[in-house]
Biopython code that builds the backbone (N, CA, C, O; Angstrom):
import numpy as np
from Bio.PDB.StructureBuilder import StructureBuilder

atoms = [
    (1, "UNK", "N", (16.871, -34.902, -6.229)),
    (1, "UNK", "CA", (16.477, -34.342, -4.952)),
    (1, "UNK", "C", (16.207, -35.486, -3.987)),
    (1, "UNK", "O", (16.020, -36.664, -4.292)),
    (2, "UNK", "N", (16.218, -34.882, -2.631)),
    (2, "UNK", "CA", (16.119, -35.850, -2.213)),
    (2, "UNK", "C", (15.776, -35.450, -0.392)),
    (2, "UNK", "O", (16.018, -34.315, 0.020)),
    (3, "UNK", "N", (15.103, -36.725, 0.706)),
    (3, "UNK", "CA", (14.550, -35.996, 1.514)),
    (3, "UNK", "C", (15.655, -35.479, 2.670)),
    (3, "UNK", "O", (16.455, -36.310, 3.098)),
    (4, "UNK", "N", (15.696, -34.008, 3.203)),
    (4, "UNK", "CA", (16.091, -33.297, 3.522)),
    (4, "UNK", "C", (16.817, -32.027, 3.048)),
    (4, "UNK", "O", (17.634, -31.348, 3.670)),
    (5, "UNK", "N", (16.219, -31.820, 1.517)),
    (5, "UNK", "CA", (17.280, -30.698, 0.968)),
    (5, "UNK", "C", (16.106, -29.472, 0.963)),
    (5, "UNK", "O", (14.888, -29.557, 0.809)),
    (6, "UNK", "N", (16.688, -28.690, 1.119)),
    (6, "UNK", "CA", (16.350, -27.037, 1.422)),
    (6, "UNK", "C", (15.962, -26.369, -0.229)),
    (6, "UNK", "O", (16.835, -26.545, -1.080)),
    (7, "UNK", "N", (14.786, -25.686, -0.619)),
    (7, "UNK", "CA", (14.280, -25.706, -1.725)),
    (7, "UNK", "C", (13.661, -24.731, -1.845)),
    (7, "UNK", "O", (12.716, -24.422, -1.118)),
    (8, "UNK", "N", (14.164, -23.960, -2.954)),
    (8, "UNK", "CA", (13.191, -22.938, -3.337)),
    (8, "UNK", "C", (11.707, -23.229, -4.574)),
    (8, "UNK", "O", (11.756, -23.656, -5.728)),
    (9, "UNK", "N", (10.602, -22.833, -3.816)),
    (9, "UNK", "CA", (9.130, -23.463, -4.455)),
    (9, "UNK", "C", (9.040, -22.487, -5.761)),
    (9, "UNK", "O", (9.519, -21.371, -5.559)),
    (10, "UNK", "N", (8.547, -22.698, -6.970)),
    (10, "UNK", "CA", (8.531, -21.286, -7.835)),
    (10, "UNK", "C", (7.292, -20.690, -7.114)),
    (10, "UNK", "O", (6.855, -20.982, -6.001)),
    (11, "UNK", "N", (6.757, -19.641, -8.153)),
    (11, "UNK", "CA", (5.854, -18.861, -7.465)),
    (11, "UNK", "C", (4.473, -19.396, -8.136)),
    (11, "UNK", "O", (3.553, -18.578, -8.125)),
    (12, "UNK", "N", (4.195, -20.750, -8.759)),
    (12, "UNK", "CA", (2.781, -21.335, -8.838)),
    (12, "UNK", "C", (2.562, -21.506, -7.466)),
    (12, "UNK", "O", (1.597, -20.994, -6.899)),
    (13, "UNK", "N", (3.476, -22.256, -6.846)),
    (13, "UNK", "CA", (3.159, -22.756, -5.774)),
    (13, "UNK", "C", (2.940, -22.080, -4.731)),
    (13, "UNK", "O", (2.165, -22.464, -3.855)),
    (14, "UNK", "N", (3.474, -21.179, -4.693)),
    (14, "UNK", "CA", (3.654, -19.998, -3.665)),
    (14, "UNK", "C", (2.285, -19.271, -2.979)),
    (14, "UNK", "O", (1.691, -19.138, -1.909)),
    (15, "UNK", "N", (2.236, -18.865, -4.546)),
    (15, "UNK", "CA", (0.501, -18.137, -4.713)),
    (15, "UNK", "C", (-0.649, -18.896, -4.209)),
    (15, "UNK", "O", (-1.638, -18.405, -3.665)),
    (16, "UNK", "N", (-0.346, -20.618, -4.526)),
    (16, "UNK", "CA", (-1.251, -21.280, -4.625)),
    (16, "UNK", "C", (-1.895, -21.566, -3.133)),
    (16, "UNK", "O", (-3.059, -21.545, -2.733)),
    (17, "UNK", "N", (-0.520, -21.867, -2.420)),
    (17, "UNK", "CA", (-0.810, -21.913, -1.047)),
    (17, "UNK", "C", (-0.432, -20.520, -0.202)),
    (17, "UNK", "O", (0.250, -20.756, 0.796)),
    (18, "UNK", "N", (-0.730, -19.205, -0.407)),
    (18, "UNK", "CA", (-0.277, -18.268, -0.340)),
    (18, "UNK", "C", (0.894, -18.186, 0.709)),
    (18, "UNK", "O", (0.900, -17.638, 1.811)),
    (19, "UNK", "N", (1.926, -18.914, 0.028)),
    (19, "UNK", "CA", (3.077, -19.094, 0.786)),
    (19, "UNK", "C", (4.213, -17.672, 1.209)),
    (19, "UNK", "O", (4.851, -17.269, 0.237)),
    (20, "UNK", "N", (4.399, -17.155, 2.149)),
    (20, "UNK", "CA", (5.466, -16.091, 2.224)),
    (20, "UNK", "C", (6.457, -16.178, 1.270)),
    (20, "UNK", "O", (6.547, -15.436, 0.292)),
    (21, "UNK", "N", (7.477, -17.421, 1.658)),
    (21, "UNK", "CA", (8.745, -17.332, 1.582)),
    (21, "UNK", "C", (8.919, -17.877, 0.559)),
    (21, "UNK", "O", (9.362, -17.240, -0.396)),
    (22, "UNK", "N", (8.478, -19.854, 0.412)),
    (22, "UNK", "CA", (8.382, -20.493, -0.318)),
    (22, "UNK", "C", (9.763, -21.653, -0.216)),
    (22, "UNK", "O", (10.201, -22.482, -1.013)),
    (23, "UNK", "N", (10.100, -21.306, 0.945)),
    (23, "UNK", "CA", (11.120, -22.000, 1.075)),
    (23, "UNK", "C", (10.922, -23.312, 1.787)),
    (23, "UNK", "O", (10.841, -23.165, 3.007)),
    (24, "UNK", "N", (10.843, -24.284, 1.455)),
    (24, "UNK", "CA", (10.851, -25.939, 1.656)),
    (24, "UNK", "C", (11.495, -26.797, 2.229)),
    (24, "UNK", "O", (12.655, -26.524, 1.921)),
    (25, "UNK", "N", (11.513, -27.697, 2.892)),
    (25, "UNK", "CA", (12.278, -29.008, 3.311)),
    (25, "UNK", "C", (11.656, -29.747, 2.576)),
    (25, "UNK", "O", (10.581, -29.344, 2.133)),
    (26, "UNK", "N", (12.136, -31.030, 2.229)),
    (26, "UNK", "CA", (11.889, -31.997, 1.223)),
    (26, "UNK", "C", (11.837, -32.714, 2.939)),
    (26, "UNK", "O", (12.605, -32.643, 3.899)),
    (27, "UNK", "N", (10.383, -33.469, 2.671)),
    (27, "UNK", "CA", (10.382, -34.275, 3.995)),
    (27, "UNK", "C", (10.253, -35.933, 3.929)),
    (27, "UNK", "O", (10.789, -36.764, 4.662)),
    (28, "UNK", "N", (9.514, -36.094, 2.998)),
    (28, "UNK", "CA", (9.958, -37.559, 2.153)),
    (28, "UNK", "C", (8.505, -37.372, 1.261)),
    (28, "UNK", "O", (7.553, -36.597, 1.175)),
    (29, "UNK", "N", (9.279, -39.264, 0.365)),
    (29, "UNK", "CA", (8.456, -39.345, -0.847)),
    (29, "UNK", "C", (7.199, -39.982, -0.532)),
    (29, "UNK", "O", (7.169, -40.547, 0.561)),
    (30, "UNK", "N", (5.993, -40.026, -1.346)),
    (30, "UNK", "CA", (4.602, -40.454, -0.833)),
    (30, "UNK", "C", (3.880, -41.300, -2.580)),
    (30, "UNK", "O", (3.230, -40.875, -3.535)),
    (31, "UNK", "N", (4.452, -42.566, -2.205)),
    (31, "UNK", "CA", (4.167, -43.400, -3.445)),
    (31, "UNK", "C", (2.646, -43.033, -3.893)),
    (31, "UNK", "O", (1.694, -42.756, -3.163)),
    (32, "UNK", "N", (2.696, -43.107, -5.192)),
    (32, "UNK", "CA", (1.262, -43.357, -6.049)),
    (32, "UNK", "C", (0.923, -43.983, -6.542)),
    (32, "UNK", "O", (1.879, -44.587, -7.028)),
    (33, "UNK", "N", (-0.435, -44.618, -7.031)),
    (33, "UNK", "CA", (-1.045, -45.448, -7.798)),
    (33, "UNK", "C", (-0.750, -45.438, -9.424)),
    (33, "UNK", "O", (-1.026, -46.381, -10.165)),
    (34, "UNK", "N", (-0.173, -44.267, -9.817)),
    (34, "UNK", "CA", (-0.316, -44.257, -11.189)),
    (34, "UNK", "C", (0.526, -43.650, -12.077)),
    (34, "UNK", "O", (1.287, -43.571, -11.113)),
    (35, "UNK", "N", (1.009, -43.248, -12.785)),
    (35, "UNK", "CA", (2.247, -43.312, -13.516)),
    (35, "UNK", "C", (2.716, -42.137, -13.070)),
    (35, "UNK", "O", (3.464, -41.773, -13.978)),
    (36, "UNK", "N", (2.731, -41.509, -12.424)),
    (36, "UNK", "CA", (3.659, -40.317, -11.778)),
    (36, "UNK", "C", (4.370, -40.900, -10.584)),
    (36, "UNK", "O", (5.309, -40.195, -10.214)),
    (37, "UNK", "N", (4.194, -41.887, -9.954)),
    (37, "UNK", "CA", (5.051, -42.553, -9.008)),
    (37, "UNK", "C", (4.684, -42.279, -8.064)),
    (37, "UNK", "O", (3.964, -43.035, -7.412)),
    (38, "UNK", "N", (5.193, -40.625, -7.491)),
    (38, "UNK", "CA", (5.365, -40.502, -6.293)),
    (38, "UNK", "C", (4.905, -38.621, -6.135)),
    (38, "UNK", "O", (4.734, -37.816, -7.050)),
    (39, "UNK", "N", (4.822, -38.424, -4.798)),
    (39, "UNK", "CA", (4.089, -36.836, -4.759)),
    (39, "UNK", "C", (5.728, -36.727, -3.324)),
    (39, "UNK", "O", (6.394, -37.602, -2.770)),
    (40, "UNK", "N", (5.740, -35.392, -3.271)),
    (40, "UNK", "CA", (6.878, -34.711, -1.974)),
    (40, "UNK", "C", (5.963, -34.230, -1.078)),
    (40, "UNK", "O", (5.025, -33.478, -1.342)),
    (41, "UNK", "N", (6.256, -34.679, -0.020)),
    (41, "UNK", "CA", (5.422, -34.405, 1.352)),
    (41, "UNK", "C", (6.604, -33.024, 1.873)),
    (41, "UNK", "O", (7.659, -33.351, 2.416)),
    (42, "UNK", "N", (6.327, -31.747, 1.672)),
    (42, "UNK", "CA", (7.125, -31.120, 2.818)),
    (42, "UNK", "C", (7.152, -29.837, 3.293)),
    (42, "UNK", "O", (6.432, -28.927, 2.884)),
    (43, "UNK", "N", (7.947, -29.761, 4.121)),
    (43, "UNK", "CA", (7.416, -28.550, 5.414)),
    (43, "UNK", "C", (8.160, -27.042, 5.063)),
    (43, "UNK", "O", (9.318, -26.627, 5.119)),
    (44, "UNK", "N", (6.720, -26.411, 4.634)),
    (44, "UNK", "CA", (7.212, -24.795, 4.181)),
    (44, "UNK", "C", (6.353, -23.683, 5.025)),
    (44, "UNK", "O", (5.258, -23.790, 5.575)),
    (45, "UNK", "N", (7.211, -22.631, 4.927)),
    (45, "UNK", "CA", (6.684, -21.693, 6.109)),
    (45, "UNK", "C", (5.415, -22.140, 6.873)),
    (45, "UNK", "O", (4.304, -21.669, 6.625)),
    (46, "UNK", "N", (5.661, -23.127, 7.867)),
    (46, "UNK", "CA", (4.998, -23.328, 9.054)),
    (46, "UNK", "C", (4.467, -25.206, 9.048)),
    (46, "UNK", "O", (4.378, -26.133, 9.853)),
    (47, "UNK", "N", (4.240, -24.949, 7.649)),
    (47, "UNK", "CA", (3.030, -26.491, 7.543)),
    (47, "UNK", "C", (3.552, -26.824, 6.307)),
    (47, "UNK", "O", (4.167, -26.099, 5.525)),
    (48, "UNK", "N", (3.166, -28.316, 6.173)),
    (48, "UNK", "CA", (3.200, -29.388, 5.411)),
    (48, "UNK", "C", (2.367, -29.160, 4.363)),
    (48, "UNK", "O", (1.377, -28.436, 4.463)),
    (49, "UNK", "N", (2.773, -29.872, 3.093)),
    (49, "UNK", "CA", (2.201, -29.695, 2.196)),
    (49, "UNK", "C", (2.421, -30.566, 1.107)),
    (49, "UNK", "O", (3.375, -31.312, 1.330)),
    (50, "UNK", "N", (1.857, -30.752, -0.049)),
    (50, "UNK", "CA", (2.184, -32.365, -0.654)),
    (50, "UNK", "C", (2.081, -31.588, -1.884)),
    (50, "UNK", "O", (1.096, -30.889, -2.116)),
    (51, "UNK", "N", (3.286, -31.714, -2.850)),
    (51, "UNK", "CA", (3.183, -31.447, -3.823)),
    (51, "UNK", "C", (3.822, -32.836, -5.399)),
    (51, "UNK", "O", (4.287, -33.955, -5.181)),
    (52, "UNK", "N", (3.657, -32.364, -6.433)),
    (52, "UNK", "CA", (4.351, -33.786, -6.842)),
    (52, "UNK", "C", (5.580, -33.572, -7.792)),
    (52, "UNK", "O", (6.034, -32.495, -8.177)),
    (53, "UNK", "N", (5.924, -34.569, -8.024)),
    (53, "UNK", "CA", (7.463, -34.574, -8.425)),
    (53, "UNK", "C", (7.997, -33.501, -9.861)),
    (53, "UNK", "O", (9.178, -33.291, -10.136)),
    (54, "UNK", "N", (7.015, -33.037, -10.491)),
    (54, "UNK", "CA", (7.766, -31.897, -11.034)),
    (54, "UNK", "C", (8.374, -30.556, -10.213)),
    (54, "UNK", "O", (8.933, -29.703, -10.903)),
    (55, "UNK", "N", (8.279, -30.344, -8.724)),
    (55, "UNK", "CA", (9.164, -29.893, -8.591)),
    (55, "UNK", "C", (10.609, -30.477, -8.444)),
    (55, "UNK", "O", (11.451, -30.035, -7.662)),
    (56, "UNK", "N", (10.815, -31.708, -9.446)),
    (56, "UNK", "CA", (11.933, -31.760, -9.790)),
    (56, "UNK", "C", (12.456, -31.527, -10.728)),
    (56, "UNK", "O", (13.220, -32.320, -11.278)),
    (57, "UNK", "N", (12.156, -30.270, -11.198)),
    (57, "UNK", "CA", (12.268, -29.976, -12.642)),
    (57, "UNK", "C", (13.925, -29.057, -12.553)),
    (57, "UNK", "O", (14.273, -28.493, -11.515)),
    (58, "UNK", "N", (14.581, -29.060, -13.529)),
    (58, "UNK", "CA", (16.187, -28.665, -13.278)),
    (58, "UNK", "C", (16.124, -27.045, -12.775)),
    (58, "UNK", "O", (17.019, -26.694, -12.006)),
    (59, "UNK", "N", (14.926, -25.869, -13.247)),
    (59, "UNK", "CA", (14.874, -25.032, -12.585)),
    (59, "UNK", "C", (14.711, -24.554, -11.714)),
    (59, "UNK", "O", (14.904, -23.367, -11.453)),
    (60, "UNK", "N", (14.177, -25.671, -10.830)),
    (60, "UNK", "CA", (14.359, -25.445, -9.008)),
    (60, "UNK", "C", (15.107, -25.431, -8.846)),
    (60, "UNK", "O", (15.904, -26.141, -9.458)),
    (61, "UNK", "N", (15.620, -24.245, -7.461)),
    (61, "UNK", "CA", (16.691, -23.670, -7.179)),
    (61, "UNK", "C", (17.241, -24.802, -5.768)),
    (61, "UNK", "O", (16.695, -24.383, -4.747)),
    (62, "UNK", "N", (17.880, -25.708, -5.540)),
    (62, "UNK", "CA", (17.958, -26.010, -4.476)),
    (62, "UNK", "C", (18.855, -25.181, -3.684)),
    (62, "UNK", "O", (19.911, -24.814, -4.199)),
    (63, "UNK", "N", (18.564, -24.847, -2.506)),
    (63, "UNK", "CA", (19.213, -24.026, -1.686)),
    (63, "UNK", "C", (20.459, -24.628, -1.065)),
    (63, "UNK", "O", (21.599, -24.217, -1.283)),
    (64, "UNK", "N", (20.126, -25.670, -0.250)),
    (64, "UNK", "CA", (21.266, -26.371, 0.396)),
    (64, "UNK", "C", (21.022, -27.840, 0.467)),
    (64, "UNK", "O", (20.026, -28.326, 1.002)),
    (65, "UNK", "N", (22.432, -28.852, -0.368)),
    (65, "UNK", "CA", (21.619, -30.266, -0.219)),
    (65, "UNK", "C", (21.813, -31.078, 1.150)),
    (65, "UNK", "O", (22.496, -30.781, 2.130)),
    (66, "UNK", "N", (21.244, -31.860, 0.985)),
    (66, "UNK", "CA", (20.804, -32.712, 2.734)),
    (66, "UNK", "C", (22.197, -33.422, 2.837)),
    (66, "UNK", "O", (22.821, -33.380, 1.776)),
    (67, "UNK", "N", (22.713, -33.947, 3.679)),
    (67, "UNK", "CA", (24.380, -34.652, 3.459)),
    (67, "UNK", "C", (23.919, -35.766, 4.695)),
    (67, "UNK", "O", (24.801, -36.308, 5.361)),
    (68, "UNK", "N", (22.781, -35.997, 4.889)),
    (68, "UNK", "CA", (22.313, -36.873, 5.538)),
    (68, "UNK", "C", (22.193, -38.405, 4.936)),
    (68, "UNK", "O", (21.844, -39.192, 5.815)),
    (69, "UNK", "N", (22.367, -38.913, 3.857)),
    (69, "UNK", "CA", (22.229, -39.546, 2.991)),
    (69, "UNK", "C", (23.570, -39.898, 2.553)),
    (69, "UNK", "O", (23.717, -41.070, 2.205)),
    (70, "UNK", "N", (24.919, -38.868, 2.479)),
    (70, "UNK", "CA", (25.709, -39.424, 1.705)),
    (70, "UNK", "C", (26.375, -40.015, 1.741)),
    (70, "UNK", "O", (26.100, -40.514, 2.833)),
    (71, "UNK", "N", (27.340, -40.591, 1.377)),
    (71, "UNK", "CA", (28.129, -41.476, 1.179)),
    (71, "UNK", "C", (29.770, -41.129, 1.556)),
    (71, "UNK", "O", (30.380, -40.595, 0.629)),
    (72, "UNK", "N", (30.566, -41.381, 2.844)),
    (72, "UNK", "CA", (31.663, -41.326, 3.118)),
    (72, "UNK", "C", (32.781, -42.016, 2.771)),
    (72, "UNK", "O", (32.998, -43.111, 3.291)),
    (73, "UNK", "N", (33.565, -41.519, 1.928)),
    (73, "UNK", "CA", (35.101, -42.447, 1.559)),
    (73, "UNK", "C", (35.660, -43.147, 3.057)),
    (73, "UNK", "O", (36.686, -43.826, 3.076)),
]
sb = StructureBuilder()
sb.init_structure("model")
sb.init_model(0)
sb.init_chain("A")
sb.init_seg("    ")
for serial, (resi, resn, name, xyz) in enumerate(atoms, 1):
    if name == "N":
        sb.init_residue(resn, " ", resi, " ")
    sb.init_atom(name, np.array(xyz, "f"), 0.0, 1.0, " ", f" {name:<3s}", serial, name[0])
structure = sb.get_structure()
């Protein structure tokens, strides 16, 4: 994953921040002190929110990836 891709949150997260939709922008990464590396800073129905890198787990649904980043022949 990576920052700008379109993301579906499961429903821990959802509930947690009683999110509508749950649908995400990946807005960038936010280094850490300690063996998890890094936390995702990003913007879901309305506001920001910081969650950490297991939503990179293979069962997140990514919706649409960012092509902001890629790489042109």
């Amino acid at each position: 994953m990576k920052a700008g891709d379109l993301i579906q949150l499961s429903d821990g997260p959802m509930q947690f921040y009683d999110l509508p939709t749950g649908i995400a922008i990946l807005a960038e990464k936010l280094p850490r002190d300690d063996f998890l590396e890094y936390d995702w800073n990003m913007f879901v129905d309305g506001k920001f929110i910081v969650l950490g890198r297991l939503i990179e787990d293979p069962s997140t649904k990514v919706l649409n990836e960012s092509r902001r980043f890629s790489k042109t022949k």
